[in-house]
C-alpha positions as CSV (number, residue, x, y, z in Angstrom):
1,X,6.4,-23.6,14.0
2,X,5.1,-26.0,16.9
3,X,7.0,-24.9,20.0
4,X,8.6,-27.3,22.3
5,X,10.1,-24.4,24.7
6,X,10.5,-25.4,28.1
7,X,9.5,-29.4,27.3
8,X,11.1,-32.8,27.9
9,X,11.3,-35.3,25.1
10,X,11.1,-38.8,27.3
11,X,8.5,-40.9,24.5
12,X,7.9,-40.3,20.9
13,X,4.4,-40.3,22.3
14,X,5.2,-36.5,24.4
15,X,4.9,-34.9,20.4
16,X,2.0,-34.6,18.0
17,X,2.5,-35.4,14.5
18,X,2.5,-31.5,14.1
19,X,5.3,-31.1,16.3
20,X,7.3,-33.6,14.3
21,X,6.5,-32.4,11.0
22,X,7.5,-29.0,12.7
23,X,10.9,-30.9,13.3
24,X,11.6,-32.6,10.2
25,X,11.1,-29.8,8.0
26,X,13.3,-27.6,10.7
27,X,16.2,-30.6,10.5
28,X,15.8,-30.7,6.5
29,X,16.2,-26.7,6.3
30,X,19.6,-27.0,8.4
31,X,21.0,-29.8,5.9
32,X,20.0,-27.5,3.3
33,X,22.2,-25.2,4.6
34,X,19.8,-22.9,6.6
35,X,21.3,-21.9,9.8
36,X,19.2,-22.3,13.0
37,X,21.0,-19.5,14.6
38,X,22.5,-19.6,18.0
39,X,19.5,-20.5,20.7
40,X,22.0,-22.2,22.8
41,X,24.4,-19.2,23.0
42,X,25.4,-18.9,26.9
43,X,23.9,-22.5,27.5
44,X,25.3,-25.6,28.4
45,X,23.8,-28.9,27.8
46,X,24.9,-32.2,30.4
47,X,24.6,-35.1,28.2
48,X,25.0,-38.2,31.0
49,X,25.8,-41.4,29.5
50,X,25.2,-44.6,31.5
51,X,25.6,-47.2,28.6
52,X,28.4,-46.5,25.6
53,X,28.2,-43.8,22.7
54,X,29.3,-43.2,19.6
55,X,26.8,-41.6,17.1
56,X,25.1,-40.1,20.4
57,X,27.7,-38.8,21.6
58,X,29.4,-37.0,18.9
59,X,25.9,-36.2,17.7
60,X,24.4,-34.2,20.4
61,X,28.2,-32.6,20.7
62,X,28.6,-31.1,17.3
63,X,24.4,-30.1,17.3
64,X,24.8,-28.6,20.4
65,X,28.3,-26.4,18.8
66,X,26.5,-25.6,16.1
67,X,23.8,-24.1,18.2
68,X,26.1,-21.6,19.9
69,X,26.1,-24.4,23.2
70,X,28.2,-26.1,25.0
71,X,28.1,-29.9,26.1
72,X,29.4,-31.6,28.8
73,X,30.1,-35.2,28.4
74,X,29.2,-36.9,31.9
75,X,30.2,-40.9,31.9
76,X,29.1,-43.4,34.2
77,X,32.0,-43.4,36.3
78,X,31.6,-39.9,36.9
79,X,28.1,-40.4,38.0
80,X,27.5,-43.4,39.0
81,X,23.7,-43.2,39.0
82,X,21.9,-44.7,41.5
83,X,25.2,-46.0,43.1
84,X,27.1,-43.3,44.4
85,X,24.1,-41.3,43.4
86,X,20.4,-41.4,43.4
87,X,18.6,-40.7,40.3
88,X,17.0,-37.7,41.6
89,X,20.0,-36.2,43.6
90,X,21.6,-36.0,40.3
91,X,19.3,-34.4,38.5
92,X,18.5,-31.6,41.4
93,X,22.6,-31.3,41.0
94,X,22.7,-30.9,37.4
95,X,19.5,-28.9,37.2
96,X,21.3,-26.1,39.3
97,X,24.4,-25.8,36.7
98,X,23.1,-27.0,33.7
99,X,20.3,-25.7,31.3
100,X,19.3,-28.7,29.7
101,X,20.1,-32.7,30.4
102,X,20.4,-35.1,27.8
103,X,20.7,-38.8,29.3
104,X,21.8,-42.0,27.6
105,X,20.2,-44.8,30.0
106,X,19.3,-48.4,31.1
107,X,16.4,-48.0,32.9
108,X,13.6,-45.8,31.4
109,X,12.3,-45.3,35.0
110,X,15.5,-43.5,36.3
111,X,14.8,-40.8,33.0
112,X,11.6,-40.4,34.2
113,X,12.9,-39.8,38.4
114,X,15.2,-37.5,36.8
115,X,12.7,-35.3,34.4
116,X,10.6,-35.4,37.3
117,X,13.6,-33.5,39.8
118,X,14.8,-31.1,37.0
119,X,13.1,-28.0,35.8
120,X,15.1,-27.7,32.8
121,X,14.0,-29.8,29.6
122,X,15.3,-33.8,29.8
123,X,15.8,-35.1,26.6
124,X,16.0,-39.2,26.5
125,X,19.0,-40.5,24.1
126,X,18.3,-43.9,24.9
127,X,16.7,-46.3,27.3
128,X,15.3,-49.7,27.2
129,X,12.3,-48.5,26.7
130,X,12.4,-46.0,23.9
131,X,14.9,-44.6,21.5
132,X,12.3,-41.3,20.3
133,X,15.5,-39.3,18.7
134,X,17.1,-42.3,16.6
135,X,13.6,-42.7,14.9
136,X,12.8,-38.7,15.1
137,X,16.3,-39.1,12.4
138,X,15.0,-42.1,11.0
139,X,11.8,-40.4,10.2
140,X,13.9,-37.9,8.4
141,X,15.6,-40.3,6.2
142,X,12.4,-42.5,5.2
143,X,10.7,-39.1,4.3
144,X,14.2,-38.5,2.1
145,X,13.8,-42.1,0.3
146,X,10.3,-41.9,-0.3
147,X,9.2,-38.2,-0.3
148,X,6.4,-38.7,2.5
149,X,5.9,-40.4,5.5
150,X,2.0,-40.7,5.1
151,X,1.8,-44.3,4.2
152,X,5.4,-45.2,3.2
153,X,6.1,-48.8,3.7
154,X,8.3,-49.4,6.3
155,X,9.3,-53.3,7.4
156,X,10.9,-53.6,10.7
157,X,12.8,-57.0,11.6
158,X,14.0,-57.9,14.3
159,X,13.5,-57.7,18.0
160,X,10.4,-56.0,19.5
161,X,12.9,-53.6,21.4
162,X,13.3,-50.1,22.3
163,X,14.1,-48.7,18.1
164,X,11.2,-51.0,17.5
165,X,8.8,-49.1,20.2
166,X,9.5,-45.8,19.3
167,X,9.0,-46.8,15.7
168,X,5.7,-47.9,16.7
169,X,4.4,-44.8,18.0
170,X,6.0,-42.8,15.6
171,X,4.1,-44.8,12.9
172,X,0.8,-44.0,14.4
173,X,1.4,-40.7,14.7
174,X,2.5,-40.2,11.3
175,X,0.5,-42.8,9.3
176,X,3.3,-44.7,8.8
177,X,2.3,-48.4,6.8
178,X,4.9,-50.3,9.6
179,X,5.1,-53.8,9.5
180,X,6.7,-56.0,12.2
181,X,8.7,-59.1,11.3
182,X,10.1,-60.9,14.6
183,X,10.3,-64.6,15.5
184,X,7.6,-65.6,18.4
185,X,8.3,-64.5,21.9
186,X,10.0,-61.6,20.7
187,X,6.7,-59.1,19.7
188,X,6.9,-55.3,20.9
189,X,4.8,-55.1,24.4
190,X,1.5,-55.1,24.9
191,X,1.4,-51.9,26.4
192,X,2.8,-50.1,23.6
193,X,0.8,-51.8,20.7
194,X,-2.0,-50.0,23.5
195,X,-0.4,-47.1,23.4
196,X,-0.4,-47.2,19.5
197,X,-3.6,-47.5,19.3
198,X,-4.6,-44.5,21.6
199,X,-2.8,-42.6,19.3
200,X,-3.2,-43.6,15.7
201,X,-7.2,-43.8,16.5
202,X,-7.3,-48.1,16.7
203,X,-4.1,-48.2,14.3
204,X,-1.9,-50.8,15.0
205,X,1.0,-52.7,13.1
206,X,0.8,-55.3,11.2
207,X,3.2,-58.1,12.6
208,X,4.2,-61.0,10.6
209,X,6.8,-64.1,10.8
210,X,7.9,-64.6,7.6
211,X,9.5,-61.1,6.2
212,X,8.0,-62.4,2.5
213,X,5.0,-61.8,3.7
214,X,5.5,-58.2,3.8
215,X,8.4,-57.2,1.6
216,X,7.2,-57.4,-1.8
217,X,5.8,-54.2,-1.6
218,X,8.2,-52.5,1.2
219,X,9.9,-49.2,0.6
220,X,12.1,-49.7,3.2
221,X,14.0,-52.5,5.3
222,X,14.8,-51.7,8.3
223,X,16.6,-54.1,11.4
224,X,18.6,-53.6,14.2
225,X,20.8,-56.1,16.4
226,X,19.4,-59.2,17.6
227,X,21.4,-58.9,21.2
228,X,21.1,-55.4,22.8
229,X,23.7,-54.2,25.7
230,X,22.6,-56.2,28.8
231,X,21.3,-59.1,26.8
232,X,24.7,-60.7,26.1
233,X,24.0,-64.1,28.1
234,X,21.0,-64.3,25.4
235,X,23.2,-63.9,22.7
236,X,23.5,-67.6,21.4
237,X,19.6,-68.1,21.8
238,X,18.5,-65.3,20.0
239,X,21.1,-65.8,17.2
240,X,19.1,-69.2,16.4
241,X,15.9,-67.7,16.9
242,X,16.6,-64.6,14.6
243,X,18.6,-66.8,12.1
244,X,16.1,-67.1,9.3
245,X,15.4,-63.1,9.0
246,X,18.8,-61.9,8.2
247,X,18.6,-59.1,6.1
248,X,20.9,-60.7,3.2
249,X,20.8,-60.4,-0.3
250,X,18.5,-63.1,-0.8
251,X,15.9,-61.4,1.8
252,X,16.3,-57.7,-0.1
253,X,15.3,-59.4,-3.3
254,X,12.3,-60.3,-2.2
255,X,11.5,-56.2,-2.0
256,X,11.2,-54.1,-5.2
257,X,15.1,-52.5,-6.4
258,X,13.3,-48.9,-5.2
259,X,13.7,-50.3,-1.1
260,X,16.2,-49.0,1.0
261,X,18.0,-50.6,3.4
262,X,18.3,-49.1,7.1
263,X,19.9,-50.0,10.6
264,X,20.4,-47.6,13.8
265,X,24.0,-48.6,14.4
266,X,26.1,-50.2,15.7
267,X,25.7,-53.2,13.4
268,X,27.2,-56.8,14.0
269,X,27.8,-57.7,10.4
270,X,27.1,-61.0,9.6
271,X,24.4,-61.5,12.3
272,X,21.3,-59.5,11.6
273,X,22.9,-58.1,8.3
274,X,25.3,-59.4,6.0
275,X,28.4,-56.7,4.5
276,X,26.8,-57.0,1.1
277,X,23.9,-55.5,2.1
278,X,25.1,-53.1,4.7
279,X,27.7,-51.5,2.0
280,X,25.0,-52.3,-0.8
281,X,23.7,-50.0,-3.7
282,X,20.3,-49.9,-1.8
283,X,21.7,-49.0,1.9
284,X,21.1,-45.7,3.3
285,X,22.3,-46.1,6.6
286,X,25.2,-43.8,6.9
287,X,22.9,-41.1,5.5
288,X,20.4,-42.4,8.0
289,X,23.1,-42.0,11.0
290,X,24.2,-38.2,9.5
291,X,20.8,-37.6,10.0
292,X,20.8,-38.1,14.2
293,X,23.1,-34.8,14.1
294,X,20.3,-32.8,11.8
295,X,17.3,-34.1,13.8
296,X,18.8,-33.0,17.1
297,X,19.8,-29.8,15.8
298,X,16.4,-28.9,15.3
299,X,15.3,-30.5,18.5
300,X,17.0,-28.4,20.7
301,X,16.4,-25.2,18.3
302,X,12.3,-26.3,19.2
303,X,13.5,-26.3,22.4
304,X,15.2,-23.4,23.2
305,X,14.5,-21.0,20.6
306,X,12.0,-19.9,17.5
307,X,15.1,-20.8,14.8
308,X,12.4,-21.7,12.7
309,X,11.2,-18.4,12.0
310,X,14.6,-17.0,10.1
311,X,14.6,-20.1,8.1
312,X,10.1,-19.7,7.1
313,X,9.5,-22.9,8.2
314,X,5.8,-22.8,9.9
């Protein structure tokens, strides 16, 4: 098994396809029913959270349980990072109690102050740059639907955000066939389309307006919300610019009856995604979201420990 001992996870781009391979076959093994063991036996795990949980939360929790760990749940009015607190005086804090941090946060350069000032791993569960252990799990569940990752079709709409970055770079590790569908003015950055081609060798997605182009073919259909936390005084613009792709049962017919439907969480039903759909025959996304717990469960067993070795995963 790729080893991870020791290692922070800030980007999707800080693994090799290797290393999530490695993962994914550790995360499927411990669905099976394969125990990972205890490499978190004696350990405790600060998970700060800066902006809101649910899946995260209860997530890392029960993963880091199951793992022989224990978590401690630090909210922002405890911590108030970089107001009562500098980024860095936290993490030197926590570094000295804790032996790992997982943070939840809205500023991607404050998880990078803080890997920086810790020595024990950093794991990022969120920030508005990347989201690298939601798509880790999403990974999981695309390789479930369609048996490999290596060239499944995947059609993202929806905003060029932080799901949609990590996506990105996941896909050029993996050889992912992602397509973009988002309305103009809303196109992942350029620096990470870049930073998708350093790594897939020139790869890059495709990115398209109209989601016919693209979903005839389309194994799965993927979106997220149109208005992220901190965008709410956006939130009447972007719900006329996103209008025409909601992912509604007219748009799913236009992919074959084999496509699955997927969203991160939380949704807003009836913006980006109707209830038919969402609670549909073709939806997968409350597998998709039992997934986060299996995915992190074999992240930190990378981390910490060789679990993969009693369960002969290589």
């Amino acid at each position: 098994m790729a080893s991870l001992a020791g290692r922070d996870l800030l980007s999707i781009a800080d693994l090799t396809a290797d290393e999530i391979d490695s993962m994914l076959d550790l995360a499927g093994a411990a669905k099976s029913g394969s125990s990972l063991g205890t490499p978190l036996a004696g350990a405790s795990l600060a998970l700060i959270f800066q902006r809101p949980s649910n899946r995260t939360r209860v997530s890392f929790e029960v993963a880091i349980h199951r793992l022989g760990g224990h978590p401690i749940a630090l909210f922002n009015a405890e911590v108030q990072l970089g107001a009562r607190e500098s980024a860095g005086d936290i993490s030197r804090i926590i570094d000295r109690y804790a032996d790992g941090i997982v943070a939840r946060l809205i500023s991607h350069r404050d998880l990078v102050t803080i890997a920086q000032a810790a020595d024990c791993p950093v794991v990022n569960a969120l920030t508005d740059q990347e989201h690298p252990c939601q798509v880790l799990a999403d990974c999981l569940t695309v390789r479930e639907v369609v048996g490999d990752l290596r060239g499944a079709r995947v059609t993202y709409i929806g905003d060029g955000n932080n799901v949609c970055t990590s996506w990105i770079l996941a896909a050029a590790l993996l050889g992912v066939d992602l397509r973009i569908v988002c309305p103009p003015g809303y196109e992942p950055r350029h620096a990470v389309m870049q930073t998708a081609a350093r790594l897939g060798a020139g790869w890059q997605p495709r990115l398209e307006r109209d989601p016919a182009r693209v979903l005839a073919d389309s194994d799965i259909i993927y979106t997220d919300v149109w208005t992220s936390m901190g965008q709410e005084n956006e939130q009447q613009q972007r719900r006329e610019d996103f209008a025409g792709i909601q992912v509604n049962d007219r748009l799913v017919s236009l992919a074959p009856e084999h496509a699955r439907v997927m969203h991160c969480l939380p949704a807003h039903r009836g913006e980006e995604i109707t209830d038919s759909v969402i609670d549909g025959p073709q939806s997968v996304v409350f597998e998709q979201a039992e997934n986060r717990m299996w995915l992190q469960m074999a992240l930190l067993a990378m981390l910490y420990g060789e679990a993969a070795q009693s369960v002969g995963v290589a």
